[in-house]
C-alpha positions in Angstrom: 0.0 0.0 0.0 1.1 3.2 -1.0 1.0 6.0 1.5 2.3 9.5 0.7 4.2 12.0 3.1 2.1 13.7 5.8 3.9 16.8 5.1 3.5 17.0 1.5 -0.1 15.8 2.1 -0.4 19.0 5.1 0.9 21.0 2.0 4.5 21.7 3.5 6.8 19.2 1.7 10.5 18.7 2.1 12.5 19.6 -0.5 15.7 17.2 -1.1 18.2 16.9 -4.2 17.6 13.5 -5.6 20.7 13.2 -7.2 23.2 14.0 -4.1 20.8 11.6 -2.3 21.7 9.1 -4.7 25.6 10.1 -4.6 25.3 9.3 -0.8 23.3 5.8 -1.0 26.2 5.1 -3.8 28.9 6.3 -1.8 27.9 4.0 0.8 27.7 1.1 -1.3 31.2 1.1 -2.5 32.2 0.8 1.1 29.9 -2.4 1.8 30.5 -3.9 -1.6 33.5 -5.3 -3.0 32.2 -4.9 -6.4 31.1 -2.1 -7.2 32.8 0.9 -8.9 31.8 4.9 -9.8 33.6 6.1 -12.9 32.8 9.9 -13.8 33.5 11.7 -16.9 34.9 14.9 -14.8 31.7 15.5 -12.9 31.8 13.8 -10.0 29.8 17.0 -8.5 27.1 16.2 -10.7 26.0 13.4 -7.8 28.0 15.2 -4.8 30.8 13.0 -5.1 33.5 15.8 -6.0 35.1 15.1 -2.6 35.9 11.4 -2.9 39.3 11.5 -1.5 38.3 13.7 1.8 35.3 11.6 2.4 37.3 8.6 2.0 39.4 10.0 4.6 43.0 10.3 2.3 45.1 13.2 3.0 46.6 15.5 0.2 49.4 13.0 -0.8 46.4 10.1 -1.2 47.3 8.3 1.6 44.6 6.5 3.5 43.2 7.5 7.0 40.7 5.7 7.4 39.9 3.5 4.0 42.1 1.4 2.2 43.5 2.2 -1.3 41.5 -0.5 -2.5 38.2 1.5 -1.8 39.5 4.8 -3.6 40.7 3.4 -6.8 37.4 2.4 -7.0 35.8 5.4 -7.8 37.8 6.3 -11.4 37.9 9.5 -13.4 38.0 9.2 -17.3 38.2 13.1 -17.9 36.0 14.5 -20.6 35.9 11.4 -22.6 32.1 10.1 -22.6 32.7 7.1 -25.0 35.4 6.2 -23.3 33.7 6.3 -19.8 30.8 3.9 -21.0 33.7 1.7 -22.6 35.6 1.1 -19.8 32.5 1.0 -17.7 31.4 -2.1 -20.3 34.9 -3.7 -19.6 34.7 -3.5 -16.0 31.6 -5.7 -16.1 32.5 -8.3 -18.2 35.4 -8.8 -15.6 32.4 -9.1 -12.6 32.6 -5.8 -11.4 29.1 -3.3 -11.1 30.1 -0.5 -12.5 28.2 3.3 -11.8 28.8 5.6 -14.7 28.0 9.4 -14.1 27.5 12.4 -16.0 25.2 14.9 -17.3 22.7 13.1 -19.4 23.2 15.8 -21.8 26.5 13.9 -22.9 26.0 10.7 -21.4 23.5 9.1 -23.5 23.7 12.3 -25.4 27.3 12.1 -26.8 27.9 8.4 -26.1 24.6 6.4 -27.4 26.2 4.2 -29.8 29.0 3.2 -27.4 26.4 2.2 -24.8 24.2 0.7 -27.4 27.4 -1.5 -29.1 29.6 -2.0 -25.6 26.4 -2.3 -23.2 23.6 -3.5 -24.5 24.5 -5.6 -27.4 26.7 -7.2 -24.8 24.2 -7.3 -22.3 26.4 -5.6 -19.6 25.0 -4.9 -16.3 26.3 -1.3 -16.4 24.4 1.1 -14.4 24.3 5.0 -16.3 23.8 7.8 -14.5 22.4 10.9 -16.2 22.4 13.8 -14.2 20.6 17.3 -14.9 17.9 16.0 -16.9 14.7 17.7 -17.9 14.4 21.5 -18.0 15.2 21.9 -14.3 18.8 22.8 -15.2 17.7 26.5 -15.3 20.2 28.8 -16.5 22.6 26.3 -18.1 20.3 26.5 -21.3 19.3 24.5 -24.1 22.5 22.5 -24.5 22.7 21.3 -21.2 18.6 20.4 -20.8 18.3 17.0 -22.0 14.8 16.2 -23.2 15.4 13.6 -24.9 17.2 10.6 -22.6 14.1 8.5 -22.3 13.6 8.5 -26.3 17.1 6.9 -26.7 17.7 4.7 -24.1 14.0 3.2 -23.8 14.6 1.6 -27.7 17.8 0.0 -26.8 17.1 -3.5 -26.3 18.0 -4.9 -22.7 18.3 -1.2 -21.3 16.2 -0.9 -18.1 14.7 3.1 -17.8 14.5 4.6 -14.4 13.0 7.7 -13.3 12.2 8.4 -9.1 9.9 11.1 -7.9 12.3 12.1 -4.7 14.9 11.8 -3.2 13.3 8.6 -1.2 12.8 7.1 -4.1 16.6 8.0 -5.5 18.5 6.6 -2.5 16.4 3.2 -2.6 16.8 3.0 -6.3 21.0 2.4 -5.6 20.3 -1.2 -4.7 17.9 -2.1 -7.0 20.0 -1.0 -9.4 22.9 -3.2 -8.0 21.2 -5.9 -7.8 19.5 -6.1 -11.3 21.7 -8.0 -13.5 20.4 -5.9 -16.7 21.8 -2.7 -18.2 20.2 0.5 -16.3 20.0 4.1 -17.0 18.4 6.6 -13.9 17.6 10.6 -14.8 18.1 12.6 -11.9 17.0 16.0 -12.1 19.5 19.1 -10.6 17.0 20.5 -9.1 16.0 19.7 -5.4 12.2 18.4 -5.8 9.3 17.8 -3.2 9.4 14.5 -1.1 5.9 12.8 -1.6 7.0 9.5 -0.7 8.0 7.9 2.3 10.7 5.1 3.3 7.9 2.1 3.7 6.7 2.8 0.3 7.3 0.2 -1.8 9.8 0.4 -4.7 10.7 -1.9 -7.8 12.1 -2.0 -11.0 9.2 -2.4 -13.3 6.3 -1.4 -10.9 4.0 1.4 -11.3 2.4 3.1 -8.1 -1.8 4.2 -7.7 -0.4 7.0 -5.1 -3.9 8.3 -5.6 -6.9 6.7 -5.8 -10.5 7.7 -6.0 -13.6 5.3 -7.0 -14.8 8.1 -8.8 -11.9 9.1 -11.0 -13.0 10.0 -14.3 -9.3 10.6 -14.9 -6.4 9.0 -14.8 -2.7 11.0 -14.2 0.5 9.2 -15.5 3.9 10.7 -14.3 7.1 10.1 -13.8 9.9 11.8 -12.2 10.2 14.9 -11.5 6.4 15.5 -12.4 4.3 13.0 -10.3 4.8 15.7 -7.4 3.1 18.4 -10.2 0.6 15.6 -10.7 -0.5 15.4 -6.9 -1.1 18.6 -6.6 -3.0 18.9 -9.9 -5.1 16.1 -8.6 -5.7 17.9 -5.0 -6.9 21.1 -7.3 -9.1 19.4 -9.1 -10.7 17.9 -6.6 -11.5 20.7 -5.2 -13.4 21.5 -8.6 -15.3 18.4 -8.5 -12.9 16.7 -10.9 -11.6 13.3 -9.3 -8.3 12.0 -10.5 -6.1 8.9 -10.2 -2.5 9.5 -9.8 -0.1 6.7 -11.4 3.8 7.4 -10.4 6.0 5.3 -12.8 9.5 5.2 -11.8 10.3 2.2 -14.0 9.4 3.6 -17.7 11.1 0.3 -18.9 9.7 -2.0 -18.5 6.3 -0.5 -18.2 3.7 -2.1 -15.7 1.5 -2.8 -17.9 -1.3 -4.3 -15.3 -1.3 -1.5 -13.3 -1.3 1.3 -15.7 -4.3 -0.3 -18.0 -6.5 -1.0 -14.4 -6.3 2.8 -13.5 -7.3 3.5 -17.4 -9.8 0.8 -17.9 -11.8 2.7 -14.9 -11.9 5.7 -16.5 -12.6 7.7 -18.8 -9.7 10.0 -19.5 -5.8 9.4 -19.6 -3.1 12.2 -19.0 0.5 11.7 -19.4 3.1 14.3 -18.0 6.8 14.1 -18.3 9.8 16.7 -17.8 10.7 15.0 -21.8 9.9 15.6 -25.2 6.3 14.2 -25.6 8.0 12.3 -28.9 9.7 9.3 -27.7 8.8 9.3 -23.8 6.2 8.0 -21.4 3.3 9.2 -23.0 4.2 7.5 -26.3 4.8 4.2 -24.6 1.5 4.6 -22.7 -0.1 5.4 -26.1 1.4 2.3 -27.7 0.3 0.2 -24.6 -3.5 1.1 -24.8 -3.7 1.0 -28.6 -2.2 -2.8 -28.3 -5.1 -3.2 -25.5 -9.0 -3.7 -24.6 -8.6 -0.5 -23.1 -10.1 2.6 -25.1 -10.1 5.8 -23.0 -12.6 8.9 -24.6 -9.7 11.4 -24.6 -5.9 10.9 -24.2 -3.8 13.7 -24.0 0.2 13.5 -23.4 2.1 16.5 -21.8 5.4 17.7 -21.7 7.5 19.6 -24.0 6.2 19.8 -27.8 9.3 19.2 -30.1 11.5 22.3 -28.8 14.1 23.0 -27.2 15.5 24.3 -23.7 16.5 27.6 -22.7 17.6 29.6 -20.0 15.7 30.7 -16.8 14.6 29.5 -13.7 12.9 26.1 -13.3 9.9 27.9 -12.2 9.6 30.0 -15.4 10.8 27.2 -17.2 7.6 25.1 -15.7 5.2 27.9 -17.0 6.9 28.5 -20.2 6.2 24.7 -21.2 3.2 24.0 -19.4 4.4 22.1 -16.7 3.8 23.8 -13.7 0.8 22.8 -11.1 -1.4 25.5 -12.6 -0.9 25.0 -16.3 -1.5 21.4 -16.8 -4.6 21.8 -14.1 -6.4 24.0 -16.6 -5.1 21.8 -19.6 -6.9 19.0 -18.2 -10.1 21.1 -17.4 -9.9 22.6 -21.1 -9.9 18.7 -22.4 -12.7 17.7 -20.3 -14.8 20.6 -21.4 -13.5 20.4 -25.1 -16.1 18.2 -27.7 
């Protein structure tokens, strides 16, 4: 059973970053496992790992403290080499290792697709890819650095699991899953600190879907994922209060979809929304589309949102949100526009 945070249900969330909350869970790992190893493409900031050697408790010259050199030679800096990070991260699991590869997903899948598609998943290598700073979220860093279109590329490469948490919760537990999958992974984490809906008895899985609202009225049903299913709650509350009941699908695995829970939620009623911090070509709502065409299940209106074959720019998150229709205010009257539309 699902149950979401009292304070983001009170309306007075905690705000955590997801990706330094991941760093920390992975951080920890490499000290509990022997077989696991980071490699970073010269951002090891990107998950808050930029201070490997004073965490691991080495002085200036290297030497250990209070680790051995063992555990800080596995954490391994390529430079500004992206093919050559997933390359070396495909080599290091063929010998047995789990290997963590981090950058901006900007240029890793952006620069670095066909390496990962040849050297990973041809292979089938249990490499784990870590795309920071994805979405629009990245604010002032602009259009080259907002990465749109991550889901797109790695969700048609065969063996590649997809994985997108809502919080920072949902980040931190994701480490181990990810671990302990023996299939290629790739995670978006967004820069931006997000809203914690979710709480630590929640359950989590690779390739489950969550109803983290419910209503046996719901003549709609929300799909989100990542750094939208908090937008989607609150969309939900607001229409509520409108007379418009919602169910509220999280999907933190995009691949492989959960097919039986997303097509219960639609089968009941009449309406399906999908939002996504993505391109609406090539994401979740085009997966969802393809799963109820291939169904039973034929909802009256379907309506995907996210960003509508553009690009990025500069400005805050916040007036990024507005700009693309993804805050809490502009998808809440998009959905009451297609209700009321013929």
């Amino acid at each position: 059973m699902y149950k979401l945070d009292n304070n983001f249900i009170k309306g007075h969330p905690r705000t955590e970053s997801l990706r330094y909350k991941f760093g920390d869970a992975l951080f920890d790992e490499i000290l509990n496992q022997d077989n696991v190893v980071v490699i970073f493409a010269d951002l090891s900031s990107a998950i808050g790992l930029n201070d490997i050697p004073g965490r691991l408790g080495h002085n200036d010259l290297g030497k250990s403290v209070r680790h051995t050199t063992r555990e800080f030679n596995r954490f391994i800096e390529v430079g500004v080499a992206e093919q050559n990070l997933v390359g070396v991260a495909s080599g290091l699991a063929h010998m047995g290792q789990i290997p963590f590869t981090v950058s901006y997903a900007a240029f890793s899948p952006g620069r670095n697709w066909e390496q990962i598609r040849t050297s990973i998943c041809l292979n089938n290598q249990p490499v784990k890819i870590v795309g920071s700073h994805a979405g629009l979220n990245v604010g002032p860093d602009g259009a080259s650095h907002q990465m749109l279109e991550d889901i797109a590329l790695m969700q048609v490469l065969p063996n590649m699991v997809v994985l997108s948490p809502g919080d920072a919760i949902e980040a931190k537990k994701m480490v181990k899953l990810m671990i302990n999958d023996p299939r290629p992974n790739y995670i978006r984490l967004p820069r931006a600190s997000l809203p914690t809906f979710s709480t630590p008895n929640d359950p989590l899985e690779i390739g489950k879907a969550y109803l983290v609202r419910q209503d046996d009225n719901a003549m709609v049903t929300i799909i989100s994922t990542g750094s939208m299913t908090g937008n989607a709650l609150l969309v939900s509350g607001q229409l509520f209060k409108q007379g418009i009941a919602c169910e509220v699908i999280h999907v933190p695995t995009i691949k492989p979809l959960d097919k039986e829970t997303i097509l219960s939620s639609c089968g009941r009623t009449k309406i399906t929304i999908t939002i996504e911090e993505h391109q609406v070509n090539g994401g979740l709502g085009s997966s969802i589309a393809s799963l109820i065409l291939s169904s039973d299940v034929r909802p009256t209106k379907f309506k995907m949102i996210g960003v509508n074959d553009q690009f990025g720019q500069s400005g805050t998150m916040d007036e990024l949100w507005r700009h693309y229709g993804l805050d809490v205010d502009s998808i809440t009257n998009s959905i009451r526009h297609l209700l009321t539309s013929n």
